[in-house]
Structures are given as C-alpha cells and as structure tokens.
C-alpha positions as CSV (number, residue, x, y, z in Angstrom):
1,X,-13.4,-78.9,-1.3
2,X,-11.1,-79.6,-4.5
3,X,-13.1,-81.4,-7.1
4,X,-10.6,-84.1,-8.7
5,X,-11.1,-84.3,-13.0
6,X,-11.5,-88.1,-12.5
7,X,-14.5,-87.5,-10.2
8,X,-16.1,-85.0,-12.4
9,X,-15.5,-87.6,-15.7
10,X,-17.3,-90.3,-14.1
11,X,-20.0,-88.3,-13.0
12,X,-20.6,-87.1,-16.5
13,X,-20.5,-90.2,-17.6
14,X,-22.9,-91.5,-15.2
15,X,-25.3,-88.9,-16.0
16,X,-25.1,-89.9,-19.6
17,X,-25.9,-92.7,-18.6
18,X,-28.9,-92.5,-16.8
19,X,-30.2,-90.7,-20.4
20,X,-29.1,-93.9,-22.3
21,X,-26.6,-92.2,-24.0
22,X,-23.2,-94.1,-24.3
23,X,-20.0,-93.6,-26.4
24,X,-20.0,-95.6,-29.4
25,X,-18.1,-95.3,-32.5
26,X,-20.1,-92.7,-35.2
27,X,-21.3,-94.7,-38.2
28,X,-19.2,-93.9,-41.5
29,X,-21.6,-92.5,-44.2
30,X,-20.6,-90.7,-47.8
31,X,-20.9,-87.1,-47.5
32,X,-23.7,-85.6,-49.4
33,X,-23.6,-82.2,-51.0
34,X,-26.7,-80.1,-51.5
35,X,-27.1,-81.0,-54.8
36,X,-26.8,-85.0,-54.1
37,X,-29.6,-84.3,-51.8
38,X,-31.4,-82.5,-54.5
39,X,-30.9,-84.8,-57.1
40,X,-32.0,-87.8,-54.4
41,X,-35.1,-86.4,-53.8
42,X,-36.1,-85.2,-57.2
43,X,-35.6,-88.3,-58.6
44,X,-37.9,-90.3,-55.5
45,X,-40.8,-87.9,-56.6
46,X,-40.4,-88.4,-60.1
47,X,-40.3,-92.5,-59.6
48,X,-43.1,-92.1,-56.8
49,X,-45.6,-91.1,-59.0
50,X,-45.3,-94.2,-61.3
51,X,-47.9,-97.3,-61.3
52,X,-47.0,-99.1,-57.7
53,X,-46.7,-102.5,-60.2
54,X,-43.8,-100.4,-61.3
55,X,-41.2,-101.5,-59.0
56,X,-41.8,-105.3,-59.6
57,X,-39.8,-105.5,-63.0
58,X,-36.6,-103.8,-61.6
59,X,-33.8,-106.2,-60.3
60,X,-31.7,-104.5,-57.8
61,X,-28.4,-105.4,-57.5
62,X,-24.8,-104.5,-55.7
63,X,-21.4,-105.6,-55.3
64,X,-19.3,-106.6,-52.3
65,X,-16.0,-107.9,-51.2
66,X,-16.0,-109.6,-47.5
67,X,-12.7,-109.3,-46.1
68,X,-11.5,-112.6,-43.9
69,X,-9.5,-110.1,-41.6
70,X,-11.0,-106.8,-40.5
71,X,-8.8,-103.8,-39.7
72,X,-12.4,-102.1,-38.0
73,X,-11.3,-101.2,-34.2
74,X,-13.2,-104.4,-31.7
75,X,-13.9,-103.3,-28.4
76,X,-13.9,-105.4,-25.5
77,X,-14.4,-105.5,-21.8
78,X,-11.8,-107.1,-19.9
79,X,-10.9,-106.9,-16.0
80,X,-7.6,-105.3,-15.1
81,X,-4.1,-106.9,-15.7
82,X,-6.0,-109.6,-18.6
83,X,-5.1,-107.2,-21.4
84,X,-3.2,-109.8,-23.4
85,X,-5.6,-112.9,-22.1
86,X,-6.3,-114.8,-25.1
87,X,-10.2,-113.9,-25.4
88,X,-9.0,-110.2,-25.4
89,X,-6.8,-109.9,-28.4
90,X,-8.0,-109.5,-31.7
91,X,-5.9,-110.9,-34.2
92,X,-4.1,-108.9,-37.1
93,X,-2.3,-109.9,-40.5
94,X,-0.3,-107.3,-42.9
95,X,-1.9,-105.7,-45.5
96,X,-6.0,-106.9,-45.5
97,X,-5.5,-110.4,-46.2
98,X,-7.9,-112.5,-48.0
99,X,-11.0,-111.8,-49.5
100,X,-14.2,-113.0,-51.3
101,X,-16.0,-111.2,-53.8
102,X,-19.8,-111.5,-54.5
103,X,-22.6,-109.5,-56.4
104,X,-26.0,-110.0,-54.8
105,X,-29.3,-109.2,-57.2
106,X,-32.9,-109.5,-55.7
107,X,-36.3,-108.7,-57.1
108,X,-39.5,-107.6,-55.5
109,X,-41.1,-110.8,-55.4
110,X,-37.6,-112.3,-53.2
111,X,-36.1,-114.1,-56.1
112,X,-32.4,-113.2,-54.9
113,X,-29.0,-114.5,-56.2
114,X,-25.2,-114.2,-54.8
115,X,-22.7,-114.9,-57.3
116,X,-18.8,-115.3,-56.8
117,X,-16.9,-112.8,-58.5
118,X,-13.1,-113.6,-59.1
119,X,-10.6,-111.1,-57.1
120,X,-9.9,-108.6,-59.5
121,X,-12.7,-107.8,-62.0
122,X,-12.9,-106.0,-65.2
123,X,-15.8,-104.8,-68.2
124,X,-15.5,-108.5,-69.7
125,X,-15.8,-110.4,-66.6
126,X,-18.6,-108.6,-65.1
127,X,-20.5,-109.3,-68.2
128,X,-19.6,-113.1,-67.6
129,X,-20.5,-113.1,-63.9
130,X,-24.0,-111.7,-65.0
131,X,-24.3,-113.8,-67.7
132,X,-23.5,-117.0,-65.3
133,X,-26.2,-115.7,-62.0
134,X,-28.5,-113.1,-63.4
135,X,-30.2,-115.1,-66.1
136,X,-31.2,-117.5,-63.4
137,X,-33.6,-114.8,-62.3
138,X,-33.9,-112.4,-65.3
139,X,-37.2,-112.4,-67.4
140,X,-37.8,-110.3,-70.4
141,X,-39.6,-107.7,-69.4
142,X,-37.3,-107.1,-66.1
143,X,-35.1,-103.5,-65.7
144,X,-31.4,-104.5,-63.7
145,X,-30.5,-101.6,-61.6
C-alpha cells in the first residue's frame, strides 16, 4: 500500500491537533544576549530589595505610533473559489500610510495619560509634549521612567 504525502500531512496535522497544538505565526521579540539577561536580572534584585512604597513615585511611560494601515500578514478562512470575495481581501496602500503618534505615562495608583505627539519628533518637542501631558499627573516627589 503506497502512502500518498497529502495523507500523511493531514494526519500529522490532525494529530497536532488532538494535542492543541496549531500553526500560528511565532511572536516577534528583541533578541537578548547573555549579558542583557544579566544586566535584567541584576538590576530586578537590586530594585527588589527596596521599601515596596518604592514603586509608587515612579511614572512609567512609553512611546507609540499606531499605523492606520498594517503591513502584518491577516489570515482568513474562506471556502474554495471565494479567494477575492470582498470579506476576504485585506486592503493595502504603498508605503505605510498614515499614522498617529502617542506617549502613554501611568503611575501606580492608575493616574494614566496619552498624549499626541506630532509625526516627526525631536529633543525640543519631546520636552513640549511632556511639558503639555505629564504635569497633569506629575508631583514633586515623583521619578519619570
């Protein structure tokens, strides 16, 4: 008896299955070197040790620009022959399009602000932009990470 690939594919497949283990995309995360992992953990223990009211003066904050248009892969399920049916097509413009950016801040007791950045920022702006949100939240005795 001749055993066909396509059989033997979708019986792998189906045994993966059964284990709960599907084929997803793999996440995207920055490589770390030894010494990033080092460093990462040296400085948790050296923080850790620190009064627990510690963490309540520190602002953390982080920038972000949310693109309109996505270039990430979308994958659908569609029957055959509907591979161009409206619901199935994901949309595409040249180059990335528009965009928005923000800088989000929060603080251990949820104070949180976002704040609009303009499109291209530099050293004078950012300093504007936190001058503008952060002080909403900011008191004196407060660290901004």
């Amino acid at each position: 008896m001749e055993i066909k690939s396509a059989d033997l594919i979708n019986t792998v497949k189906r045994i993966l299955r059964n284990y709960k283990l599907f084929g997803q995309i793999a996440v995207k995360k920055p490589m770390l070197s030894g010494r990033h992992i080092h460093n990462r953990i040296e400085w948790c223990k050296s923080y850790g040790q620190l009064l627990p009211s510690f963490g309540k003066d520190i602002i953390f904050s982080d920038e972000y620009r949310v693109k309109i248009y996505s270039r990430k892969r979308e994958y659908v399920h569609r029957p055959l022959w509907s591979r161009y049916g409206e619901k199935y097509i994901t949309k595409t413009v040249k180059y990335d399009g528009k965009s928005l950016m923000v800088l989000s801040a929060i603080k251990e007791d949820s104070n949180r602000i976002l704040i609009r950045c303009p499109d291209w920022i530099n050293s004078v702006e950012y300093e504007d932009v936190l001058k503008r949100g952060l002080l909403q939240i900011y008191e004196e005795h407060n660290i901004f990470q």
